[in-house]
C-alpha positions, 0 to 999 in steps of 0.5 A, a space after each residue: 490543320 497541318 503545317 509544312 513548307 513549299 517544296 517547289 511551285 510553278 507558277 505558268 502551271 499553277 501547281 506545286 509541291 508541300 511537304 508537310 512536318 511529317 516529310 509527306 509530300 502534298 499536291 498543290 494547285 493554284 485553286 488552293 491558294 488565298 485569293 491575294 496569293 498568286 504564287 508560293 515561293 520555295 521554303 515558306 511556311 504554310 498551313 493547310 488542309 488536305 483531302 485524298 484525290 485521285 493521285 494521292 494527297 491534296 492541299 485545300 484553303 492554303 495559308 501562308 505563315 511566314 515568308 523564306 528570307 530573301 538572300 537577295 534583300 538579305 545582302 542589300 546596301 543600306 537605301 542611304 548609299 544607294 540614293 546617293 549612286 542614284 543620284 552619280 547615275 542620273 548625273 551619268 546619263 544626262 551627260 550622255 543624253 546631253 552628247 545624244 542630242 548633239 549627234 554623238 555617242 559617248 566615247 567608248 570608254 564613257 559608254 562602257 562605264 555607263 553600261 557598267 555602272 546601270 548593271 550594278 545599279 539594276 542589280 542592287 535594285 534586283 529582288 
């Protein structure tokens, strides 16, 4: 069976790119992909069969090898400083909730540093 990575795949429409070892480039529909697989994601390495269709070269019973490495998760804080943010977070927020439940927001300067730090949080928890 060829081998090759994916080029590009869109999962709303349900179709893709390959390209094989070769550099041919190989149609990919949803239909062809394993049945816990519902998306492919750029740069994983694959294998496949191909059959000619109607516009060109077509991949059947694809099988992921091996997944790209995630830049994201790549870059992450070790679990152990982030428990500890968590936990300065939930501290945060129950100070504001504390002032919610007696009819006053933060002050502005609270609230921006709230705001501030549940973005850095959310992005540290992104993949």
């Amino acid at each position: 069976m060829p081998t090759g990575k994916v080029r590009w795949y869109d999962v709303e429409k349900g179709f893709g790119f390959l390209t094989t070892d070769d550099g041919e480039d190989v149609f990919v529909h949803a239909s062809a992909l394993p049945p816990a697989v519902t998306s492919l994601r750029q740069g994983a390495r694959v294998e496949f069969g191909i059959v000619d269709g109607k516009r060109g070269k077509q991949a059947l019973t694809v099988t992921v090898l091996e997944q790209p490495v995630s830049l994201v998760k790549s870059g992450r804080k070790p679990a152990e400083d982030i428990a500890v943010i968590v936990e300065d977070l939930i501290k945060l927020l129950d100070g504001a909730s504390n002032q919610l439940r007696r009819g006053r927001y933060p002050a502005d300067d609270q609230s921006r540093k709230i705001a501030a730090v549940l973005r850095a949080v959310a992005d540290d928890f992104d993949v």
